[in-house]
BALUMLO-498991 format. One record per residue: x, y, z of N, C-alpha, C in turn. Coordinates in steps of 0.1 Angstrom, whole numbers, padded with zeros to 4 digits, always signed. Atoms other than C-alpha are relative to their C-alpha. Last residue first. Layout:
REM residues N
XYZXYZXYZ
...
This chain:
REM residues 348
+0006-0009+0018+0123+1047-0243+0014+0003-0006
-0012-0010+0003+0127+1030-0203-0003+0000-0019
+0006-0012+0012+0091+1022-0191+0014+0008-0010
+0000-0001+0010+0099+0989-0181-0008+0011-0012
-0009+0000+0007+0084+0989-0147+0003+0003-0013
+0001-0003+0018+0058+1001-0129+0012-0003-0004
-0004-0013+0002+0062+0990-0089-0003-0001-0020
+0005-0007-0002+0043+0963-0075+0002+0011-0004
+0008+0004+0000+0070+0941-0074-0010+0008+0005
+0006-0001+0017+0103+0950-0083-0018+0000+0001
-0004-0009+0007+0123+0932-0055-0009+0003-0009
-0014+0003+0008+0103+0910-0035-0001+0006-0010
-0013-0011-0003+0078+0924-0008+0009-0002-0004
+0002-0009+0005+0048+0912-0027+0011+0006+0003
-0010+0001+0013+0061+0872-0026-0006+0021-0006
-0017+0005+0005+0048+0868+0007+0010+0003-0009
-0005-0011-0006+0014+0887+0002+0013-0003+0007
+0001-0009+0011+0007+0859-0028+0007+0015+0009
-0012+0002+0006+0014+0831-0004-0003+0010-0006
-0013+0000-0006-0006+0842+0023+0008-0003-0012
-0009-0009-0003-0035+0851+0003+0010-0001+0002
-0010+0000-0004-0048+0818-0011+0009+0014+0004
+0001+0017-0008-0082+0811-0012+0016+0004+0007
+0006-0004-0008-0089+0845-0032+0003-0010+0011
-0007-0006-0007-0059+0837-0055-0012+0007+0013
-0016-0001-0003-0071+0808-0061+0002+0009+0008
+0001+0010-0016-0106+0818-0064+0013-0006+0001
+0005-0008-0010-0097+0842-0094-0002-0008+0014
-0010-0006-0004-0078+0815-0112-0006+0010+0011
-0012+0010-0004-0104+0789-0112+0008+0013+0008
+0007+0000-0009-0123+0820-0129+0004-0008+0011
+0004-0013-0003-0102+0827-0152-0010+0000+0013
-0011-0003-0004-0099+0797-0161+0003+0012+0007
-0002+0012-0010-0134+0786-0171+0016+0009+0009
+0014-0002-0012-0142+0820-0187+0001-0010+0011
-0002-0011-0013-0106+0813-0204-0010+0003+0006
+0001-0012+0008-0114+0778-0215+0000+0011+0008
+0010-0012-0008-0102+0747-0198-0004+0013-0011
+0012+0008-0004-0092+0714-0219-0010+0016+0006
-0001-0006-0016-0063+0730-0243-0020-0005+0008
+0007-0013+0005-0057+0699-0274-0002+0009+0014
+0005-0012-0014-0036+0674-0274-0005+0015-0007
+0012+0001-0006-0036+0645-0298-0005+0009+0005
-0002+0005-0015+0004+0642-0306-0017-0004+0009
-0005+0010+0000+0002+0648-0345+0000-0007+0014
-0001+0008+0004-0027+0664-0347+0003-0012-0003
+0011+0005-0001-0033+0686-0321-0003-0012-0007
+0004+0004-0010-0001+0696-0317-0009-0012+0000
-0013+0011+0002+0005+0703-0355+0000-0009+0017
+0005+0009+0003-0029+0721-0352+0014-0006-0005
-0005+0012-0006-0022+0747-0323-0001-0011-0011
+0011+0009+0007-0025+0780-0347+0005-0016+0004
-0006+0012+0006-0010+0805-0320-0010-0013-0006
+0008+0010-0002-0020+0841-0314+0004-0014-0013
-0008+0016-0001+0002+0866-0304-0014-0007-0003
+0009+0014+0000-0012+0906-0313+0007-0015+0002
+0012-0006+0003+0003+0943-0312-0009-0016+0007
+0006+0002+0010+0034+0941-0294-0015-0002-0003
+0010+0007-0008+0048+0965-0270-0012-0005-0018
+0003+0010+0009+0076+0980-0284-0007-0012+0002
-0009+0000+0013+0083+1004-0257-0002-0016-0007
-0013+0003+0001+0056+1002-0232+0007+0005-0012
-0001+0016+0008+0022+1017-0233+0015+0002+0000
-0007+0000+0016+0014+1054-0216+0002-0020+0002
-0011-0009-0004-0016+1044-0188+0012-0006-0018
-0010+0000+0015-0051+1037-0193+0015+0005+0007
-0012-0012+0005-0064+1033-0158+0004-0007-0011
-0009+0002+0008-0096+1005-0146+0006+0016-0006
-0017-0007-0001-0104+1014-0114+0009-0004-0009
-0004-0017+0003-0141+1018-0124+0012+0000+0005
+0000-0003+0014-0143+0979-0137+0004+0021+0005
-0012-0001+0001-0140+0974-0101+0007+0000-0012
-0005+0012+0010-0178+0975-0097+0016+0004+0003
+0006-0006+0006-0185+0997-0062+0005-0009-0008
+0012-0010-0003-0188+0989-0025+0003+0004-0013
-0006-0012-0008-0167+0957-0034-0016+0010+0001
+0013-0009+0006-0185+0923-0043+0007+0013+0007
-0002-0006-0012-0159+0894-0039-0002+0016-0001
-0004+0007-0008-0170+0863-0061+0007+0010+0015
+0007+0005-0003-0193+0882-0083+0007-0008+0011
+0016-0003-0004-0176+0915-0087-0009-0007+0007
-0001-0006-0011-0145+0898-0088-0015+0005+0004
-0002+0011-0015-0155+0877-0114+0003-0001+0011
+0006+0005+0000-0165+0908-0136-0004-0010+0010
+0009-0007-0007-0134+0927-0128-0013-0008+0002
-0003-0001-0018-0116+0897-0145-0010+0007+0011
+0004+0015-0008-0138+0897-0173+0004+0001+0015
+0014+0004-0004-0130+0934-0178-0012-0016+0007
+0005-0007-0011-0095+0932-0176-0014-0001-0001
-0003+0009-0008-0096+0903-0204+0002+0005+0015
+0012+0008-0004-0117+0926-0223+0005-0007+0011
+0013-0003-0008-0091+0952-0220-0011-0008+0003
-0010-0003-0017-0058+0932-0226-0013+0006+0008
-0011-0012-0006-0075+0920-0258+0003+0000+0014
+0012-0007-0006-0091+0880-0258+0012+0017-0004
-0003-0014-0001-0078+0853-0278-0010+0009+0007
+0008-0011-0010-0084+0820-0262+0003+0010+0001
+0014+0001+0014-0074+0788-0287-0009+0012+0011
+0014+0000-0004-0051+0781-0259-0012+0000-0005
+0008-0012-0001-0019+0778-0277-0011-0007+0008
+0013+0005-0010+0009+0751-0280-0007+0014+0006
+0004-0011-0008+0035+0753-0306-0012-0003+0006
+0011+0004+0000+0054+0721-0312-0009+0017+0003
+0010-0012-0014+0087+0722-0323-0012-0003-0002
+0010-0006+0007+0105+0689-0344-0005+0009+0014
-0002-0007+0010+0139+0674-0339-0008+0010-0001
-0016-0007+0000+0131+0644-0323+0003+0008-0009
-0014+0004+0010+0093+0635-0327+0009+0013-0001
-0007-0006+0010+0072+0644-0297+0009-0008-0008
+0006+0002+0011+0058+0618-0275+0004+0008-0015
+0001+0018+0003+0071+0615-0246-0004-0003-0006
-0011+0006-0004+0083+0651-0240-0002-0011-0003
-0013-0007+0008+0059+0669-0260+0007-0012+0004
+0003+0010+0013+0027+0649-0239+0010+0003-0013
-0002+0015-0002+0049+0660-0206-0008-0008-0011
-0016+0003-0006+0049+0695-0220+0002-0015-0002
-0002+0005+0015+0009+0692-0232+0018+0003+0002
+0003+0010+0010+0000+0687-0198+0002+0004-0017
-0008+0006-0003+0019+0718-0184-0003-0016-0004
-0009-0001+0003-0001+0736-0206+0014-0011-0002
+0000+0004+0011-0030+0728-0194+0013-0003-0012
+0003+0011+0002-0022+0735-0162-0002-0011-0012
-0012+0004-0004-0009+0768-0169-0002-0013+0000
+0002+0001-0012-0043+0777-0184+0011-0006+0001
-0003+0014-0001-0033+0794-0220+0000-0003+0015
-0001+0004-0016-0047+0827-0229+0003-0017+0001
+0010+0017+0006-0040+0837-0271+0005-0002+0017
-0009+0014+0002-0028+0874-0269-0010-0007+0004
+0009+0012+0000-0045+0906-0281+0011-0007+0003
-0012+0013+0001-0034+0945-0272-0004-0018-0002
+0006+0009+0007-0065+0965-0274+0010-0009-0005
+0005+0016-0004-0055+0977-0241-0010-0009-0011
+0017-0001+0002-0059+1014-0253-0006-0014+0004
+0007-0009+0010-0022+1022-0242-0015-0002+0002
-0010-0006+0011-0011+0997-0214-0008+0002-0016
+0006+0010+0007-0041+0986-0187+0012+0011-0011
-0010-0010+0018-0028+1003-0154-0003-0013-0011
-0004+0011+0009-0060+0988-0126+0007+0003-0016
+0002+0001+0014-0058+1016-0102+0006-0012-0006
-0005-0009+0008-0059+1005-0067-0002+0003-0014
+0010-0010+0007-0088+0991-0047+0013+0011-0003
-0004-0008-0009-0065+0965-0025-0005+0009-0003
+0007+0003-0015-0088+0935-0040+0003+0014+0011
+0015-0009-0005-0085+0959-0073-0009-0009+0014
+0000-0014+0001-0049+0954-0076-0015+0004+0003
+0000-0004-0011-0050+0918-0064+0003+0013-0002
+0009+0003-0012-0068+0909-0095+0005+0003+0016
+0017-0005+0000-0054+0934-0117-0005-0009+0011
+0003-0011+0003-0020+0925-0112-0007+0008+0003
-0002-0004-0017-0023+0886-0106-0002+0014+0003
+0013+0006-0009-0035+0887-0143+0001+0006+0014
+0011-0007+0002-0007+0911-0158-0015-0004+0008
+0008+0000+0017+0021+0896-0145-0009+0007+0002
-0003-0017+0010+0042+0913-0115-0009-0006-0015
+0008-0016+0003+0026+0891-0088-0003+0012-0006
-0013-0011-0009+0039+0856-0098-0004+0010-0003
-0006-0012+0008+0017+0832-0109+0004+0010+0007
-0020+0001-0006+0014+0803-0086+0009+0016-0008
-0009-0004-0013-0022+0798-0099+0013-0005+0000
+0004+0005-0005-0034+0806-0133+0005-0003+0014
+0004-0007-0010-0019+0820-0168-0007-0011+0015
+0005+0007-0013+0003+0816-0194-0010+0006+0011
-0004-0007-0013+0010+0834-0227-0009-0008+0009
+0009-0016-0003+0008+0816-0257+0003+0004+0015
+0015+0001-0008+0034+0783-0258-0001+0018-0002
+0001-0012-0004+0067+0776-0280-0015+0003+0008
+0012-0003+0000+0078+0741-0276+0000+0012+0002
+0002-0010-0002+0111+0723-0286-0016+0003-0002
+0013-0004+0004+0121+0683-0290+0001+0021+0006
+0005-0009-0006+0158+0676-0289-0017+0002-0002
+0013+0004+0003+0179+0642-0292-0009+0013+0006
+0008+0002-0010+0214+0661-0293-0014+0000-0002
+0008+0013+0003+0230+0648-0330-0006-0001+0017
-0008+0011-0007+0260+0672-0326-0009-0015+0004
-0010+0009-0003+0252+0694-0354+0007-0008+0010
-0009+0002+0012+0222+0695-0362+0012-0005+0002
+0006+0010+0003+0205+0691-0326+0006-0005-0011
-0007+0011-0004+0231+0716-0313-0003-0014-0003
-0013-0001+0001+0220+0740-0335+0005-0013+0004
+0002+0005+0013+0185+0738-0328+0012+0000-0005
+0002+0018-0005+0190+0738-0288-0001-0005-0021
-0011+0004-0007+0210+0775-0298-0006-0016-0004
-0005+0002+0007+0184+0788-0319+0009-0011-0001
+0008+0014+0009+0158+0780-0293+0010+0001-0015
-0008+0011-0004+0186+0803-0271-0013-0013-0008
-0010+0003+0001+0184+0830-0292+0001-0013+0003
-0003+0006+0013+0150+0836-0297+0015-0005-0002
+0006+0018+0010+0144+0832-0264+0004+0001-0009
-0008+0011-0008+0172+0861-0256-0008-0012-0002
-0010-0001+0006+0153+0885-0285+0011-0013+0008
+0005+0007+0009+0120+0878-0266+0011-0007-0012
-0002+0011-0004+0136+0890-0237-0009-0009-0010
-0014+0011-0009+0154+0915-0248-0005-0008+0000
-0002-0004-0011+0118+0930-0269+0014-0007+0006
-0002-0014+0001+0114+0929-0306+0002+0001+0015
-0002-0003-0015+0116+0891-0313-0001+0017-0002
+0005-0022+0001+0111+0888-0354-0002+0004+0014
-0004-0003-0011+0115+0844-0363-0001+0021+0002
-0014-0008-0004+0098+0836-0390-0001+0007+0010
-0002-0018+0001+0067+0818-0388+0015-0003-0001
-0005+0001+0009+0075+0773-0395-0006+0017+0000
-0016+0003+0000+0061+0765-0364+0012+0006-0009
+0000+0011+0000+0027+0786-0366+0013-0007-0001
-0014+0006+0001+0021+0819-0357-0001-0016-0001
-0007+0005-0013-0016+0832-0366+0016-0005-0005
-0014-0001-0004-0033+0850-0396+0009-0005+0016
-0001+0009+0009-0071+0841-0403+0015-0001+0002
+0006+0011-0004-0081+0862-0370+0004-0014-0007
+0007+0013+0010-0066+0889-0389+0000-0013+0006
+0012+0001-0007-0051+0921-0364-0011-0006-0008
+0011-0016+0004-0015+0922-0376-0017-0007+0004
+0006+0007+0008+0009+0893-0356-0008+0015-0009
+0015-0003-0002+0037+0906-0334-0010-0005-0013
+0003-0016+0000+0071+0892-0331-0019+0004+0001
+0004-0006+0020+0076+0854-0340-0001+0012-0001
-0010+0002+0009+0098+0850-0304-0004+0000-0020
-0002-0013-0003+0068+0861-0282+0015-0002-0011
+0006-0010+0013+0054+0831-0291+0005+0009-0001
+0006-0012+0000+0077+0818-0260-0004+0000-0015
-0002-0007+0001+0101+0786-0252-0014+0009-0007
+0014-0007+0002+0103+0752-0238+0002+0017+0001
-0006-0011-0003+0136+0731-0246-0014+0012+0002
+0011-0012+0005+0132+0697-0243-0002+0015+0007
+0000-0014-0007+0159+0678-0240-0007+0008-0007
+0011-0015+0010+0150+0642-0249+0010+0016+0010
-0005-0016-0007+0172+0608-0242-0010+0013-0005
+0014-0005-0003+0151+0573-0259+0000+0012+0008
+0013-0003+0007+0174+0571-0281-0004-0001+0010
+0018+0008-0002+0205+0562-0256-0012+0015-0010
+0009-0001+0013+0240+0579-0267-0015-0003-0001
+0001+0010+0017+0261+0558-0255-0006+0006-0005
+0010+0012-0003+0257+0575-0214-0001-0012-0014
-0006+0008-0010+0288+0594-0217-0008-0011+0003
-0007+0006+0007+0274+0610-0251+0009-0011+0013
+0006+0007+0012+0238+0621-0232+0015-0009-0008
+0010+0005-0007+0258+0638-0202-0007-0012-0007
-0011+0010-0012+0284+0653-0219-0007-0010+0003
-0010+0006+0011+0258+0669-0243+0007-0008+0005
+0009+0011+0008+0234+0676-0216+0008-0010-0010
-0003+0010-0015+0264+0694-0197-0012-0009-0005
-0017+0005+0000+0269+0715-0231+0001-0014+0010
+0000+0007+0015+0231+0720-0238+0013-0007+0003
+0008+0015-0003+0229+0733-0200+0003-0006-0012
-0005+0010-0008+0255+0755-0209-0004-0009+0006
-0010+0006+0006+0244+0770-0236+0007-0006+0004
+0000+0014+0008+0212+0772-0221+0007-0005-0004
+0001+0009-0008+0228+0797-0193-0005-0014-0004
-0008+0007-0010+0240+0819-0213-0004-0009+0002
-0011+0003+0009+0215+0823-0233+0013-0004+0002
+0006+0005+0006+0184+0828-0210+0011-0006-0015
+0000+0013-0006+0207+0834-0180-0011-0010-0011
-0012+0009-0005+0232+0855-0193-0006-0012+0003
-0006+0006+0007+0209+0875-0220+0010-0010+0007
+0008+0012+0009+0178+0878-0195+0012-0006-0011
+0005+0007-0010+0204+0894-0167-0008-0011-0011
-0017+0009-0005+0222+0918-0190-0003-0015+0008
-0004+0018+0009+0187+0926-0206+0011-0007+0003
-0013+0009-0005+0179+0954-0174+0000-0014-0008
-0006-0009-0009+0150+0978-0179+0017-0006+0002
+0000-0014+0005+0136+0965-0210+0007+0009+0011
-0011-0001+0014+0140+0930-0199+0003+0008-0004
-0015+0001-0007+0123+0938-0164+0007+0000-0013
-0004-0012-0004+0095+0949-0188+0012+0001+0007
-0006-0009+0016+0093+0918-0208+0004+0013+0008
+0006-0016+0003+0093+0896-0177+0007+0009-0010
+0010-0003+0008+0109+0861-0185-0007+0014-0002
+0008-0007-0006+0140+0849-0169-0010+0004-0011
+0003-0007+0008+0140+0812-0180+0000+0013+0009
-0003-0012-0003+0143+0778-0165+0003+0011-0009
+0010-0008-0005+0121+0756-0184+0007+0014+0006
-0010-0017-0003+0145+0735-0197-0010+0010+0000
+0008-0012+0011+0125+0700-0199+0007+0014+0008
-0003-0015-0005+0156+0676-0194-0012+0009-0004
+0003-0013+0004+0149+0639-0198+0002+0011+0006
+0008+0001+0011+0158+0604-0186-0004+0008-0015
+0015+0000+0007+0175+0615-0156-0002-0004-0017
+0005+0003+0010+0204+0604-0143-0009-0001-0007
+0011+0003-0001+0205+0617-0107-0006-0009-0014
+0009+0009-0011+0242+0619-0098-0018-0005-0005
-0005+0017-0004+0258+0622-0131-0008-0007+0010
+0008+0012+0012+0227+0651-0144+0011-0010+0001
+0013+0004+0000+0233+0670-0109-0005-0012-0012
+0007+0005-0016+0270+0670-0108-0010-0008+0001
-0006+0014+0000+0274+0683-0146+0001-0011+0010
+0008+0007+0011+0248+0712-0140+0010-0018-0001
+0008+0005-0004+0270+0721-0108-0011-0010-0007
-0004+0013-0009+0301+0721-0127-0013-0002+0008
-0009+0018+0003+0289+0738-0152-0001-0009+0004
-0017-0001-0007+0273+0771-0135+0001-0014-0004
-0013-0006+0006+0250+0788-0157+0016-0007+0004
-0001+0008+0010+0220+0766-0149+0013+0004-0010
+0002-0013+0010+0220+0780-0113+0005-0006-0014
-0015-0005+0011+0215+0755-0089-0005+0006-0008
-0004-0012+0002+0194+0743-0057+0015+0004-0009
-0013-0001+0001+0187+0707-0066-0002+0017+0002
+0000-0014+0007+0152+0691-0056+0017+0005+0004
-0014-0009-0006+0141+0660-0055+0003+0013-0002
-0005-0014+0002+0107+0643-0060+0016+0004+0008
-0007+0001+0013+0101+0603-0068+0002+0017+0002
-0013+0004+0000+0095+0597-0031+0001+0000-0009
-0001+0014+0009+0069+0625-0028+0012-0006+0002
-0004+0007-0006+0076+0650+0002-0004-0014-0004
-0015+0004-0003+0080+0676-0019+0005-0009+0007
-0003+0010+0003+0046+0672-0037+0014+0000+0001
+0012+0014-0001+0020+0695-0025+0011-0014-0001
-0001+0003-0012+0053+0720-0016-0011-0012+0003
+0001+0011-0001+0057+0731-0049+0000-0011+0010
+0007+0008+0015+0048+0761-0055+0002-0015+0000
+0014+0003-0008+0056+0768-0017-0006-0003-0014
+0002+0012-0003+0092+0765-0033-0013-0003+0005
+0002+0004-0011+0092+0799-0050-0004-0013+0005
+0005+0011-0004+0106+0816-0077-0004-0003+0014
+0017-0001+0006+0100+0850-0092+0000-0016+0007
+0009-0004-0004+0133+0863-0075-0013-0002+0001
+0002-0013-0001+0158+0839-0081-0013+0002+0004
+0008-0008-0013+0151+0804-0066+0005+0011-0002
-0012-0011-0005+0185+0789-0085-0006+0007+0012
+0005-0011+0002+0161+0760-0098+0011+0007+0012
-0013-0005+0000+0165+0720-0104-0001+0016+0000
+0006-0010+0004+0135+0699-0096+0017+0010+0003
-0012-0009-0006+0146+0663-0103+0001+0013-0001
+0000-0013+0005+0112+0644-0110+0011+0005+0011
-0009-0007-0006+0105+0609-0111+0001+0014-0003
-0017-0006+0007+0073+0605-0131+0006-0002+0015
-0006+0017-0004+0037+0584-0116+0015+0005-0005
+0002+0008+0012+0013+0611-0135+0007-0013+0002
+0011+0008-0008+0012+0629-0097-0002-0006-0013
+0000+0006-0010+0047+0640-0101-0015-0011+0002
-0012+0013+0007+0049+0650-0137-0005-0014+0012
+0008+0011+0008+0018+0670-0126+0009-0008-0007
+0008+0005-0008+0035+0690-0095-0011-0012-0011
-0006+0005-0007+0067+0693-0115-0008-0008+0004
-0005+0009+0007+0051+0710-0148+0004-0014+0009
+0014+0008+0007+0027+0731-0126+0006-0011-0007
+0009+0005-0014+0061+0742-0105-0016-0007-0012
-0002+0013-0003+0079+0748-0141-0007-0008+0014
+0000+0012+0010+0052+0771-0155+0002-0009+0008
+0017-0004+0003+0051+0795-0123-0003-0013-0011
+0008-0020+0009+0086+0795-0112-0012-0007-0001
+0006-0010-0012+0098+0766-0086-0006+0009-0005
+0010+0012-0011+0109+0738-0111-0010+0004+0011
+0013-0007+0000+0129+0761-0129-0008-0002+0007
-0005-0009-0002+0150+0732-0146-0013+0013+0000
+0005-0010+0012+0132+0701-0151+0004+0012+0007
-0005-0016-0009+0147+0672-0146-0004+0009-0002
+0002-0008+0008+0125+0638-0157+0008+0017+0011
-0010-0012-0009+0134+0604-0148-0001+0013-0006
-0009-0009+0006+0103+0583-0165+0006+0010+0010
């Protein structure tokens, strides 16, 4: 299978690329390389012969229309995305152009693309998008998002997913493009880019700064190993039925503080400072509309397609900590780009 996947260098789509690649896929890695991206994410497998890579921006037409005559892929998983909530809150002109914008024009050049070809059933564009688009949950274990939540974004960039999964649903109705869609819990593991919350903490308390944990950090989301993830993508894409979303969770609620705590924890054991690193954990004020709870009830996943998440966060989490202990150089590369390291998204 020909498979493009826009993004291809961020944090998701690089895990999506590098295990398309080694499952036996072509893969057309298509990415603009703004600021969160980076090719060393994908560098195990650039010198596959089923890997390509297109530098483009998903806004620009004519390039989108280029890349899907020349390479004819099979499938589109639309990955590219900007994503940080905080950047969004400081600057939404940028998440509304390239998360809505910019699918409305991939959909368009898909469209072209898919009706020039006859039309072939076996076409997909799969559109991969955020929990963060049901809004917040209230604090009942028995309560989760599931396909069929209403929709309740409260941040830009939750508000710009929610848009553009309106968008691929739209186009499905009415113009008969073959679409699958997937919302996923919050990501985690290596390649992650230094302004999330994990990376954060763990190279905040290798450098022995304060570890900022927003309000009381009993904020809850559902942890998803990137890897995992990215396997249940490629089991969406070739298996999903047309039309239908998949939500895909971890089944690994933790708050913001325990999941600081663990962290500290695995540091402790894997790189023992002169004191725990549980004491540079900081409360600091909480964003603007910083939601309470995400947690996703995977059993339409699970059911209809098989897939379930393999790692668990104490597994993961831990993986992830050695990672980034293994790999410095890339992590202290990507510190001196824009934004990074600094508090954002406190605007009220």
């Amino acid at each position: 299978m020909k498979l493009l996947v826009t993004g291809g260098a961020g944090f998701i789509g690089s895990a999506v690329v590098r295990q398309a690649i080694g499952q036996g896929h072509q893969v057309v890695n298509v990415d603009a390389l703004t600021y969160a991206a980076c090719l060393d994410n994908v560098a195990s497998v650039a010198d596959a012969p089923g890997y390509a890579f297109e530098q483009a921006d998903i806004r620009d037409r004519a390039a989108m229309d280029r890349i899907l005559d020349s390479h004819k892929p099979d499938a589109i998983m639309h990955l590219a995305a900007e994503s940080h909530v905080d950047r969004s809150i400081d600057g939404p002109g940028t998440f509304i152009e390239t998360n809505i914008t910019g699918t409305y024009t991939l959909l368009e050049a898909a469209r072209k693309y898919w009706a020039g070809a006859g039309k072939p059933e076996s076409f997909r564009f799969h559109h991969i998008s955020t929990d963060e688009v049901f809004g917040s949950l209230p604090d009942d274990p028995q309560v989760m998002f599931t396909e069929t939540t209403a929709y309740d974004p409260r941040s830009p960039y939750s508000a710009s997913k929610a848009a553009s999964d309106h968008l691929v649903s739209a186009w499905h109705h009415t113009y008969g493009l073959p679409v699958v869609m997937t919302n996923c819990s919050n990501n985690y593991g290596p390649f992650h880019f230094p302004e999330k919350l994990i990376p954060v903490i763990i190279l905040g308390a290798l450098a022995g700064k304060p570890l900022p944990i927003y309000g009381d950090g009993s904020n809850v989301r559902d942890w998803l190993y990137v890897e995992d993830h990215a396997d249940a993508l490629l089991t969406v894409v070739q298996k999903g039925e047309i039309g239908r979303s998949y939500n895909i969770g971890g089944e690994n609620e933790r708050t913001n503080l325990e999941l600081v705590q663990t962290l500290c924890g695995i540091l402790d054991r894997l790189r023992p400072g002169a004191a725990p690193y549980a004491e540079q954990i900081t409360f600091v004020t909480d964003r603007p509309g910083h939601d309470a709870r995400y947690a996703i009830d995977p059993t339409r996943i699970r059911e209809e397609l098989g897939w379930r998440p393999s790692v668990t966060v104490e597994e993961g989490l831990e993986k992830t900590v050695q990672w980034y202990l293994d790999n410095e150089a890339w992590w202290r590369a990507l510190q001196t780009r824009e934004g990074v390291g600094q508090r954002l998204g406190k605007a009220g």
